[in-house]
C-alpha positions in Angstrom: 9.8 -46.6 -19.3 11.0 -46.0 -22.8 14.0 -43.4 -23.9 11.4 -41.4 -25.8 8.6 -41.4 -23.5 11.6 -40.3 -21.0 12.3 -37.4 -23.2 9.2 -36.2 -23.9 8.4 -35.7 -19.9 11.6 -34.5 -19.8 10.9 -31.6 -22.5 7.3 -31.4 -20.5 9.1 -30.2 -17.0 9.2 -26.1 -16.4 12.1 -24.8 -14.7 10.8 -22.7 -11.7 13.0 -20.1 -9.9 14.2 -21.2 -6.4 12.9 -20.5 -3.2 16.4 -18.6 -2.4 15.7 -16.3 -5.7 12.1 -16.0 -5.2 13.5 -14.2 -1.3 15.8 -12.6 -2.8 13.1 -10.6 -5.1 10.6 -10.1 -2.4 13.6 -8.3 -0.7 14.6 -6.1 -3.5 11.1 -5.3 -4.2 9.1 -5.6 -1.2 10.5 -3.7 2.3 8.2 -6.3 4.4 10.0 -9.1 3.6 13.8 -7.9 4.4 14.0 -9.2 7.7 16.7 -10.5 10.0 16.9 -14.0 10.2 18.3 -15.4 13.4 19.2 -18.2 15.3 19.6 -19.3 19.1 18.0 -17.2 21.6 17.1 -14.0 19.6 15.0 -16.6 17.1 13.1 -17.8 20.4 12.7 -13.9 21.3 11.2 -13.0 17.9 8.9 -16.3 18.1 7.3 -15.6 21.4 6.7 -11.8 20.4 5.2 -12.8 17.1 2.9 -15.7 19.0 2.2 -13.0 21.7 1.2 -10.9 19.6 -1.1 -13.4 17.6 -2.9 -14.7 20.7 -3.6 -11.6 21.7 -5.6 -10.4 19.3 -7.2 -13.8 19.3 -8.0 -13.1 23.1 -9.8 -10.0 22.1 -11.6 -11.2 19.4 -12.9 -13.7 21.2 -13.8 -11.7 24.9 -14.0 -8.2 23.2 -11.6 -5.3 22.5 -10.3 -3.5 25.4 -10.8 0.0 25.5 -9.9 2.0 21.8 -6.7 3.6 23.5 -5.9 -0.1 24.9 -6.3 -2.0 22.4 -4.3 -0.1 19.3 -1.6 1.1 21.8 -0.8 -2.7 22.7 -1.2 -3.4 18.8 0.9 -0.7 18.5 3.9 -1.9 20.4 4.1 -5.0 19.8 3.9 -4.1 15.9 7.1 -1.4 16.9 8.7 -4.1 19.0 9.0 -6.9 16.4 9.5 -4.1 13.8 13.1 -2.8 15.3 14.0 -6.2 16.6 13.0 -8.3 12.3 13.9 -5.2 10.5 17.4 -3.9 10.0 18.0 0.4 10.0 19.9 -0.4 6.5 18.1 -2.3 3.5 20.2 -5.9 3.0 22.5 -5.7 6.3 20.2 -8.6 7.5 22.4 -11.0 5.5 26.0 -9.7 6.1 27.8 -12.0 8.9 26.4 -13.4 11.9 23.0 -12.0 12.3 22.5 -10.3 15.5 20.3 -7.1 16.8 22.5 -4.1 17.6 22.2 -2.0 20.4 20.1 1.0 19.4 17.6 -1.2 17.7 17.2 -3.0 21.5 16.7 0.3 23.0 14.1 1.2 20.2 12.9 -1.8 21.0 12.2 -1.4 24.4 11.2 2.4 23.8 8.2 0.5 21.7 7.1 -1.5 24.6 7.2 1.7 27.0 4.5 3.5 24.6 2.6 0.3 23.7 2.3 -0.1 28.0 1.9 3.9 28.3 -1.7 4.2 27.9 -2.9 0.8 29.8 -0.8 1.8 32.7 -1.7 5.5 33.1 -5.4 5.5 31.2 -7.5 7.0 34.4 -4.7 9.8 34.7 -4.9 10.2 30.6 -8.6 10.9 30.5 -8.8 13.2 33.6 -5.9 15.3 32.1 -6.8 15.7 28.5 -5.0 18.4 27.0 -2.7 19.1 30.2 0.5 16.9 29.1 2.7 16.3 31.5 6.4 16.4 30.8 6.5 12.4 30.7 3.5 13.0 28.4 5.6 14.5 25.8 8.4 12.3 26.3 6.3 9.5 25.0 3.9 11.1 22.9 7.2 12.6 21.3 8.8 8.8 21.0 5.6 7.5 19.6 5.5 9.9 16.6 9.5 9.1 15.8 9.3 5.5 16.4 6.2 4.9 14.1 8.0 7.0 11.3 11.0 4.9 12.1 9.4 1.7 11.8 7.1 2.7 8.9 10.6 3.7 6.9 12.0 0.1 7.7 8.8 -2.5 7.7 7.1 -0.2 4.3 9.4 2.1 2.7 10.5 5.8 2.6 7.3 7.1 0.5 4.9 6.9 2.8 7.2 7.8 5.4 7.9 10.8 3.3 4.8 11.9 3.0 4.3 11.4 6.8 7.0 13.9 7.7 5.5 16.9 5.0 2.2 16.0 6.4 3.7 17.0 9.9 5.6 19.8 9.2 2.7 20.9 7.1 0.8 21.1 10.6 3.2 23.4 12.5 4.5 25.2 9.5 0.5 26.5 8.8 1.3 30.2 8.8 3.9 30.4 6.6 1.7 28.4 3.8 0.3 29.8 0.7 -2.9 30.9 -0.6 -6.1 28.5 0.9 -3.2 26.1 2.7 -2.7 28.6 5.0 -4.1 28.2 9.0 -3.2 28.8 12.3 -0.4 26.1 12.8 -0.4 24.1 15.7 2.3 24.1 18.6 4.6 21.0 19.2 2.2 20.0 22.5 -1.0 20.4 20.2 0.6 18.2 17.8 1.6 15.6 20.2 -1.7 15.5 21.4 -3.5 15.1 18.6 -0.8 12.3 17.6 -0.8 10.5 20.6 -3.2 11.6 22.9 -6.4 11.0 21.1 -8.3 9.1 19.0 -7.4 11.0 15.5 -3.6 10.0 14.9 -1.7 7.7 15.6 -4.6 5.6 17.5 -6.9 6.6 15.1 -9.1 4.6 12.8 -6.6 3.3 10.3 -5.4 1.5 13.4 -7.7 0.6 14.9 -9.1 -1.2 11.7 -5.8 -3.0 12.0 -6.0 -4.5 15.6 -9.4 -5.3 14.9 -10.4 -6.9 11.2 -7.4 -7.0 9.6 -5.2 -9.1 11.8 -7.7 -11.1 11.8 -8.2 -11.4 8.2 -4.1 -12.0 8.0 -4.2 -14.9 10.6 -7.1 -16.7 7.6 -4.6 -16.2 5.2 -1.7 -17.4 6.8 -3.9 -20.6 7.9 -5.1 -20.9 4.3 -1.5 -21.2 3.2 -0.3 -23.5 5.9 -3.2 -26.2 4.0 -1.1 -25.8 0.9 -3.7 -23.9 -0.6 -2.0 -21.3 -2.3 -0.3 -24.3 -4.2 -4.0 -25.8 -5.1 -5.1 -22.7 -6.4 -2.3 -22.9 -9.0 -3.3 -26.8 -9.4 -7.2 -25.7 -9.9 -6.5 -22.7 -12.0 -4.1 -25.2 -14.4 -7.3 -27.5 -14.5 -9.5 -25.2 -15.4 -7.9 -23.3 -18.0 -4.7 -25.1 -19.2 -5.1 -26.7 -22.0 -7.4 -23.7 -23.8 -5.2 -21.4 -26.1 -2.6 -19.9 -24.1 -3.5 -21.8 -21.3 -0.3 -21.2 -18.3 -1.3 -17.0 -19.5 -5.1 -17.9 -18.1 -3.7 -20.5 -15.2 -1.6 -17.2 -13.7 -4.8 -14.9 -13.7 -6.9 -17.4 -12.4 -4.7 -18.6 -9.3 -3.8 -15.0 -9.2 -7.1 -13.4 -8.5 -7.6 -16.3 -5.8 -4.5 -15.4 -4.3 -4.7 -12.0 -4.8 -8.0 -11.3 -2.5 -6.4 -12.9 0.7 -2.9 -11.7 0.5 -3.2 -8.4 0.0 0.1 -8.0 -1.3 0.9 -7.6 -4.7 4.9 -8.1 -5.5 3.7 -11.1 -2.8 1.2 -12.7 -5.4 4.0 -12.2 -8.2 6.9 -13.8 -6.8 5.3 -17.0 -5.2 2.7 -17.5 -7.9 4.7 -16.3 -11.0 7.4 -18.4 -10.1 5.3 -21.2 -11.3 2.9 -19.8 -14.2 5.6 -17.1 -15.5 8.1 -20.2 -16.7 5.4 -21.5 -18.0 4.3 -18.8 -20.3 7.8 -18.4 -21.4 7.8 -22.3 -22.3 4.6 -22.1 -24.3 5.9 -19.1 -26.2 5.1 -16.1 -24.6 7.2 -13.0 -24.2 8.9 -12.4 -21.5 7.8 -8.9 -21.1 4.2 -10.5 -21.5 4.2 -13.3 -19.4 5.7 -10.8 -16.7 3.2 -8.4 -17.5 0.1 -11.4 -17.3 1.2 -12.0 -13.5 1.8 -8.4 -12.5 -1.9 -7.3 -13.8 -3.4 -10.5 -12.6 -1.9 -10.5 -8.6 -2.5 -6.5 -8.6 -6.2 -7.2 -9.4 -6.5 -10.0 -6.4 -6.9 -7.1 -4.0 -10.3 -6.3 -6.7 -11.5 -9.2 -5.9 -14.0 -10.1 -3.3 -15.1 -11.1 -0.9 -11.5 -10.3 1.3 -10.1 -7.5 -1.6 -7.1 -7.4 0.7 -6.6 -4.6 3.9 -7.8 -1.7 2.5 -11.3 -2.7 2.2 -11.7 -3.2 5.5 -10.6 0.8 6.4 -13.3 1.6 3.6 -16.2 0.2 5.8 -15.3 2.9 8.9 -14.2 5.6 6.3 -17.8 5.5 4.9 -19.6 5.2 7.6 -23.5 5.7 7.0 -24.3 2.4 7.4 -22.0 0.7 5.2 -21.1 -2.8 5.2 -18.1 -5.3 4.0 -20.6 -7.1 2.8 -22.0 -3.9 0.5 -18.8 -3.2 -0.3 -17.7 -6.9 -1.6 -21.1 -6.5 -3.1 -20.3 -3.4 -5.4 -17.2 -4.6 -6.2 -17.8 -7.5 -8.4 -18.9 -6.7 -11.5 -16.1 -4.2 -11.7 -13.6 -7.4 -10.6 -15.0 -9.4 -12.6 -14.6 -7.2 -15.4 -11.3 -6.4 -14.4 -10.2 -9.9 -14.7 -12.5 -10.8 -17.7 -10.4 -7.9 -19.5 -6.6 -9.5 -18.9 -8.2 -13.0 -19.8 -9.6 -12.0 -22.8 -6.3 -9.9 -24.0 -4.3 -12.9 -23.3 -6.5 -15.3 -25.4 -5.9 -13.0 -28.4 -2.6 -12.2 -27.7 -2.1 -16.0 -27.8 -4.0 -16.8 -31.3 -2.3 -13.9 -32.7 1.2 -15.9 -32.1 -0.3 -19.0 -32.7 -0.2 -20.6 -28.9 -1.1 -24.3 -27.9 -2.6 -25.0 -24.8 -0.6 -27.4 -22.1 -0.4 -30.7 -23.3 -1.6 -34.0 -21.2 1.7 -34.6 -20.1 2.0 -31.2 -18.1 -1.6 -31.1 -16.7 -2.1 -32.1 -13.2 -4.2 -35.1 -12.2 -7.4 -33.9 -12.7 -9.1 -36.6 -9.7 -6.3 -35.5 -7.5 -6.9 -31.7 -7.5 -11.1 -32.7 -7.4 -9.7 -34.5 -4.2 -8.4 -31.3 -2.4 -11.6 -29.3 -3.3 -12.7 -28.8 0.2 -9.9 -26.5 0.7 -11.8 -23.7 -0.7 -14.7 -24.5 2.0 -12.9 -21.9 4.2 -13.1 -19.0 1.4 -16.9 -20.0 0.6 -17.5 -19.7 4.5 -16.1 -15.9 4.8 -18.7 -15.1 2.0 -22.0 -17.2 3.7 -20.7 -15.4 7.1 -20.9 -12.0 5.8 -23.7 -12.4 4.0 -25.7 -13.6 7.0 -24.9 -10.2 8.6 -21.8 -11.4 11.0 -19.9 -9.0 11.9 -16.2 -8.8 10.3 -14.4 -9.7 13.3 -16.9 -12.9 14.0 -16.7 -14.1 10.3 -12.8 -14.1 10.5 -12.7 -15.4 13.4 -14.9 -18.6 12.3 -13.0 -18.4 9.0 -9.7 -19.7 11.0 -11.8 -22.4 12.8 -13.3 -23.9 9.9 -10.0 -23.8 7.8 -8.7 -25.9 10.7 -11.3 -28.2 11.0 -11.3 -28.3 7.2 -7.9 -29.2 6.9 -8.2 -32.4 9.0 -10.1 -33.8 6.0 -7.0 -35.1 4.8 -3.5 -36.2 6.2 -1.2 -34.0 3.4 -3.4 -30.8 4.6 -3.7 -31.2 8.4 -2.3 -28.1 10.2 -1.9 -29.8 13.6 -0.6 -27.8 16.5 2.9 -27.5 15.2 0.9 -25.8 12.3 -1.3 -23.6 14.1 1.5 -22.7 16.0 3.4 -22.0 12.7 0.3 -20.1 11.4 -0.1 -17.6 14.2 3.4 -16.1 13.9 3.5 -15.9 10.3 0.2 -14.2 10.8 1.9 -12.0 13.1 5.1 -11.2 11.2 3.0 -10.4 7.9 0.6 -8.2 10.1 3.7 -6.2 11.3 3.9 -3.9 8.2 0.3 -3.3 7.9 0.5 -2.1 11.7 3.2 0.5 10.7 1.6 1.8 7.7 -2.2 2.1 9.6 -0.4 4.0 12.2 1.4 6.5 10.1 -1.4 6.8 7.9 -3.3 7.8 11.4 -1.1 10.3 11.2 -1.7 11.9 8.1 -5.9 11.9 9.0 -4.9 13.2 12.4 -3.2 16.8 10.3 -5.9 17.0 7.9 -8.7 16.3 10.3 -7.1 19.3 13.1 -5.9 21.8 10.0 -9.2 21.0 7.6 -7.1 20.3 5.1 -9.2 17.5 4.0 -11.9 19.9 2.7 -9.0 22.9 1.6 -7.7 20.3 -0.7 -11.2 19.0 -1.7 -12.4 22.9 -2.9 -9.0 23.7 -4.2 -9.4 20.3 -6.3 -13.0 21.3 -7.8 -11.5 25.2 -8.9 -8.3 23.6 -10.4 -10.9 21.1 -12.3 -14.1 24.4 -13.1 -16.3 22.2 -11.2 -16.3 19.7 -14.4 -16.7 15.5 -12.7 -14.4 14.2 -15.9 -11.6 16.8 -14.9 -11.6 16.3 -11.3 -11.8 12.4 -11.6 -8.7 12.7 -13.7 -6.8 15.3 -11.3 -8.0 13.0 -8.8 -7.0 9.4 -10.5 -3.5 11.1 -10.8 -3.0 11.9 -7.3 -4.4 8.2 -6.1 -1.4 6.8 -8.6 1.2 9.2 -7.5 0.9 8.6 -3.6 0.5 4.9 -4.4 3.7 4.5 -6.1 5.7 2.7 -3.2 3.3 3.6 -1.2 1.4 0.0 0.4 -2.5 0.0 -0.5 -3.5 0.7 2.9 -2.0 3.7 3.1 -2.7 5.2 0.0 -5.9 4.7 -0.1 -6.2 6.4 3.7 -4.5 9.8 2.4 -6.5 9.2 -1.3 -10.2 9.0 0.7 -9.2 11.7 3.2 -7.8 14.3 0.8 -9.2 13.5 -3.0 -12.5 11.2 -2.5 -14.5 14.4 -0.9 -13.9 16.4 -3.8 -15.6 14.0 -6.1 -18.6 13.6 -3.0 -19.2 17.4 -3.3 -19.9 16.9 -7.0 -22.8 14.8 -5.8 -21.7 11.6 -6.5 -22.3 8.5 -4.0 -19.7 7.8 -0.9 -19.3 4.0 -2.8 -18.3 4.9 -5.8 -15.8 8.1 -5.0 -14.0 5.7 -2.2 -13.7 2.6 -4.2 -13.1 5.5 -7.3 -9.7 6.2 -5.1 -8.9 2.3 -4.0 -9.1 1.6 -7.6 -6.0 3.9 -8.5 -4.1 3.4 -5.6 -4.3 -0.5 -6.6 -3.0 -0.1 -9.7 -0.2 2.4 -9.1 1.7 -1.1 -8.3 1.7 -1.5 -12.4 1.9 1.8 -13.7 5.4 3.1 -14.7 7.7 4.6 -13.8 7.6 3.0 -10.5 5.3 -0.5 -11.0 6.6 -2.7 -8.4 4.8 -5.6 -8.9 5.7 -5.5 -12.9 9.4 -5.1 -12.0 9.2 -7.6 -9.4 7.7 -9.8 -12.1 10.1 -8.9 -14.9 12.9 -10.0 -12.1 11.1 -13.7 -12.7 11.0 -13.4 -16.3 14.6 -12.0 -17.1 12.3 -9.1 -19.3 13.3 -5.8 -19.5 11.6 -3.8 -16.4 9.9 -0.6 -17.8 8.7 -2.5 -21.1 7.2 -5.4 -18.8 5.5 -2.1 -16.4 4.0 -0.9 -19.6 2.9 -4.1 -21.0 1.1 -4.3 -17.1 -0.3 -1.5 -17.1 -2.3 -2.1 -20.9 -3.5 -5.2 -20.0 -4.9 -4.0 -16.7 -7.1 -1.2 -19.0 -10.0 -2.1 -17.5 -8.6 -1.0 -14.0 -8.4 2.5 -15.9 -11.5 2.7 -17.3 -13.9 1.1 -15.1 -13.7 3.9 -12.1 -14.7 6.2 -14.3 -18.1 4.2 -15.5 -19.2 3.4 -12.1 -18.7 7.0 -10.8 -20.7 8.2 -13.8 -23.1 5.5 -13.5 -23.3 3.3 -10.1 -25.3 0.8 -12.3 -22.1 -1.2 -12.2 -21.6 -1.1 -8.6 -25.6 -2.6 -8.3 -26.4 0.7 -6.8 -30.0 2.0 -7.4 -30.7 -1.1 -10.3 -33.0 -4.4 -10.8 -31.6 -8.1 -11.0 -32.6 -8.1 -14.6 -31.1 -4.3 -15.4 -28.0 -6.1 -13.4 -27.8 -9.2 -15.7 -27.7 -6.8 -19.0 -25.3 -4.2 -17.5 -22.6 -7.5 -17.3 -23.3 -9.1 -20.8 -22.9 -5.6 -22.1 -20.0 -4.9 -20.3 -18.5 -8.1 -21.4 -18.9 -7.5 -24.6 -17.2 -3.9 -24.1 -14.5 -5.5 -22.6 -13.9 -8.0 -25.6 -13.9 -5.1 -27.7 -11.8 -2.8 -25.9 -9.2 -6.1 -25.6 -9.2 -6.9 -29.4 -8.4 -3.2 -30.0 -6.1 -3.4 -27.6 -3.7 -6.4 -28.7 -4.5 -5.7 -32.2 -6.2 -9.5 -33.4 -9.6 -10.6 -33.4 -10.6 -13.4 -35.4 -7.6 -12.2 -37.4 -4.9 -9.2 -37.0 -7.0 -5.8 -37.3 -5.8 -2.7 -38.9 -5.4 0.2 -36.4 -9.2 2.0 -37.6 -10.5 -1.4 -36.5 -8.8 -0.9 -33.5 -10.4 2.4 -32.5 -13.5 1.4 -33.7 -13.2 -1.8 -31.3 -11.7 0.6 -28.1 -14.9 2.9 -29.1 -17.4 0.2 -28.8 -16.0 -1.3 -25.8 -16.8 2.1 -23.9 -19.8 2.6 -25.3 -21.0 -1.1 -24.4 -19.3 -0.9 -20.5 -20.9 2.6 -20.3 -24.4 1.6 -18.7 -26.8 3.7 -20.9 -29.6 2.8 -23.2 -28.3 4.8 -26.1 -24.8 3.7 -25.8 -25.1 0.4 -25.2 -27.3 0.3 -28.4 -24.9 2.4 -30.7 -22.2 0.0 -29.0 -23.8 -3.0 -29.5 -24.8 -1.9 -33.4 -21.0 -1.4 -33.8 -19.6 -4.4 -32.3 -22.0 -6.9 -34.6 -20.8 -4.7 -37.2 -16.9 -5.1 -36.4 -18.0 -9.0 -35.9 -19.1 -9.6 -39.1 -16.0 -7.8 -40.8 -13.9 -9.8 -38.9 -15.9 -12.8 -40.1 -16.3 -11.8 -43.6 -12.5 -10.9 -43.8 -10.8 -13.6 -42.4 -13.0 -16.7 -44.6 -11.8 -14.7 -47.8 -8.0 -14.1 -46.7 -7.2 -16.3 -44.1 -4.2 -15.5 -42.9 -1.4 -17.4 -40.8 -0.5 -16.0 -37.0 1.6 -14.1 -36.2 5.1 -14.7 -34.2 5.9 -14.3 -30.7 8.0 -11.6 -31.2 5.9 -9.3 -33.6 
């Protein structure tokens, strides 16, 4: 090979962080992944409860779920088990000197298995005594409530734990509240009860959705990942979209939003796919604050996405009710993801020929025939969507999902699991479903006070006078609170306290169960990139060496469609195919497509050429007019935007002008 051609490859090559620094900013910025890592026999201890764990769920999802009191209690301990055993009391002790569990943890520990066994042992006594609690009743109905808020602190941070505690003290403290919060208060045993002793706390649905579809749904992803897939996605994604303007920008929402909708996880998505595309934004010529901010949008959207859209959808389909399926939910949600998505895409392309940006070159594409190759590893994802559209149920589909990724992965020796990989698969399955365990369970919690104190509907009427009864003032009041309790707080949970406390307020107004509950998942999702606390920008500005607030900022503009959408579809469930035709459905997407290039030219300021900042409110106006799914609008927006076209065409062929730089 020649010296040049060696250089030129040489200058082609992207420096990637490490896999050390890519831990070491899940840890700062994500609780679930500071865990003790140990060796010898407390590494074999850890593997067998994790594996445990994993096969049985696999056990009930194959011969049925035990009773509901069964069934979450064991899901419950083993998720408290592993919890205190994997997660230190204080953050970043796991990596000081020889890592070893101390003692209190090991009696926490063991204090989880006792009230994960408690109801399995004593169930025929349980139901015959019902509200009589005995004094080994309180003991562990007491524990349960402490250890859960324990292990919610540890596995998903102090907000929702937080929140947890007020919630409780809320409940006993009833008297002594002001105004329309005030009620009766309940006594310490009532509260237990409720907690512990029935099916609307701790065991409650949240939980119960989390023994059930969602550990499930984990175990696909951690098979789809043991195929290599999350490494084809980038592979595809850089095929696909590479060498267009600004290509690595497009590359990281692409493989984002197919990452994004079987993690779940956002600071996830950012640090193991942004490791690869955000280096190479910053190569091509992209800001750092940008190329941060392209990532943090693009992995917070995956959990937008169908047909998985991470945990949370799966709580939606038992928080509905009335006959409500995944599969109408992944239904309703994809024009609004796909708008979502269509929105960051087209604010990177301008951003990039306003700063001039070349695609990837030849020399830093993959092989083309090679990705083509690996092709059927996206036979498993295409299978979740035929299964639920065929009317499985959840459990079924994800339970088929796993055996076709298996059988899939055969296809070729570099992706074959084998049984050291299935093996492998289960407990990272496990370990990944540990947090989402804590965070149901606590958010069980929350429900269990607002469903004994009617809180729920306090809240909800208190909501509508604050707001005069008006739907724009109480979808903002509400969008605020749904940002608020999701900042640190994981989707799950969030959107739990958002559709139990804020979503019936909007309901009352009239409006469909859909559109106010994914109204609420919509703004709990995108907490994770609005300042001041934007985890998954930050964690994304940790990749990118940009400055943290400026990088949440950036985020949270290019996500504008995750701002704006909400609001159309609870004003008009068009969007979410509710009530409409195929061809009414058809011209509800090209307009909103159109109001979505608008909105984005407005929004980085360059169309066919920069635009002056009347252009770019007559743009931003357009935009809504043309998502907004209305006869008159979307002709006064369509009338506008061929207006603001031809300008821009007129314009630039008389004064071309040159690009712009990176840094203006």
């Amino acid at each position: 090979m020649s010296k040049d051609k060696k250089q030129k490859i040489e200058e082609t090559k992207i420096e990637t962080i490490t896999s050390e620094e890519q831990q070491e900013l899940l840890e700062k910025y994500d609780p679930e992944a500071g865990t003790r890592k140990f060796t010898g026999i407390l590494k074999w201890i850890v593997f067998i409860g994790l594996l445990s764990f994993s096969l049985f769920q696999l056990y009930t999802a194959v011969f049925g779920v035990f009773t509901a009191q069964i069934q979450r209690s064991i899901h419950l301990g083993f998720a408290l088990a592993l919890i205190f055993i994997l997660f230190p009391a204080k953050k970043g002790t796991a990596k000081k000197g020889k890592v070893t569990i101390t003692w209190y943890d090991a009696i926490l520990a063991l204090l989880s298995v006792g009230v994960g066994l408690y109801w399995p042992l004593n169930i025929n006594e349980l139901v015959l005594r019902v509200s009589d609690l005995s004094t080994m009743d309180m003991f562990f109905g007491i524990s349960a409530i402490l250890l859960v808020l324990e292990a919610t602190r540890r596995a998903v941070g102090l907000p929702i734990t937080i929140i947890a505690v007020v919630f409780m003290a809320y409940a006993m403290l009833g008297p002594y509240m002001p105004g329309f919060l005030s009620h009766r208060g309940l006594r310490l045993e009532k509260l237990v009860q409720t907690m512990f002793f029935t099916t609307e706390g701790i065991l409650g649905t949240p939980l119960a959705v989390s023994s059930t579809f969602i550990f499930l749904f984990l175990l696909f992803g951690a098979f789809l990942v043991k195929t290599g897939v999350g490494q084809y996605f980038n592979d595809l994604a850089v095929s696909i979209a590479g060498k267009s303007v600004g290509g690595p920008a497009k590359v990281a929402i692409f493989s984002s939003a197919l990452q994004g909708t079987i993690s779940g996880s956002s600071v996830a998505n950012v640090v193991t796919s942004g490791s690869f595309t955000i280096p190479m934004m910053k190569k091509l010529g992209y800001r750092k604050e940008f190329a941060g901010a392209v990532e943090a949008a693009a992995s917070t959207g995956g959990q937008l996405m169908p047909p998985i859209m991470g945990a949370a959808a799966f709580l939606m389909v038992e928080f509905i009710g009335n006959g409500i399926t995944y599969w109408d939910i992944a239904k309703a949600a994809a024009i609004p993801a796909v708008l979502y998505f269509a929105g960051i895409w087209i604010m990177t392309h301008f951003e990039a020929k306003r700063i001039g940006l070349r695609g990837l070159t030849k020399e830093e594409m993959p092989d083309r025939k090679e990705v083509l190759k690996k092709i059927y590893l996206l036979v498993p994802i295409l299978a979740v969507v035929v299964l639920l559209m065929s009317g499985m149920s959840v459990t079924r589909a994800a339970l088929w999902a796993i055996v076709v990724t298996v059988v899939v992965s055969a296809i070729r020796k570099e992706t074959r699991i084998g049984l050291v990989g299935i093996i492998s698969a289960l407990v990272d399955g496990a370990r990944t479903a540990l947090a989402v365990a804590a965070a149901t369970a606590a958010a069980g919690m929350i429900v269990g006070v607002v469903t004994k104190t009617g809180l729920g509907l306090k809240l909800a009427n208190g909501l509508l006078d604050l707001s005069g009864g008006l739907i724009l003032p109480t979808l903002f009041f509400t969008m605020v609170a749904a940002i608020v309790l999701g900042m640190g707080s994981p989707t799950t949970a969030n959107y739990v306290i958002t559709s139990t406390i804020a979503a019936p307020a909007i309901i009352l107004l009239g409006v469909p169960d859909l559109s106010a509950h994914l109204f609420v998942f919509y703004f709990g999702i995108v907490a994770d990139v609005t300042p001041p606390v934007a985890l998954a920008a930050f964690a994304a500005a940790g990749v990118s060496g940009g400055e943290p607030i400026r990088t949440g900022f950036q985020s949270a503009r290019l996500a504008i469609a995750a701002f704006i959408i909400p609001y159309i579809f609870v004003l008009s469930p068009e969007l979410l195919m509710i009530d409409t035709t195929v061809p009414r459905t058809l011209w509800v997407v090209a307009t909103s497509l159109m109001g979505m290039i608008a909105i984005g030219a407005g929004m980085i300021g360059y169309w066919m050429r920069s635009t002056h900042w009347i252009e770019r409110i007559l743009a931003v106006a357009a935009g809504l007019l043309l998502i907004y799914p209305e006869g008159y609008s979307d002709t006064i927006g369509l009338v506008m935007f061929i207006g603001l076209l031809v300008m821009q065409y007129v314009i630039k062929r008389e004064n071309p002008r040159k690009p712009a730089t990176a840094n203006s």
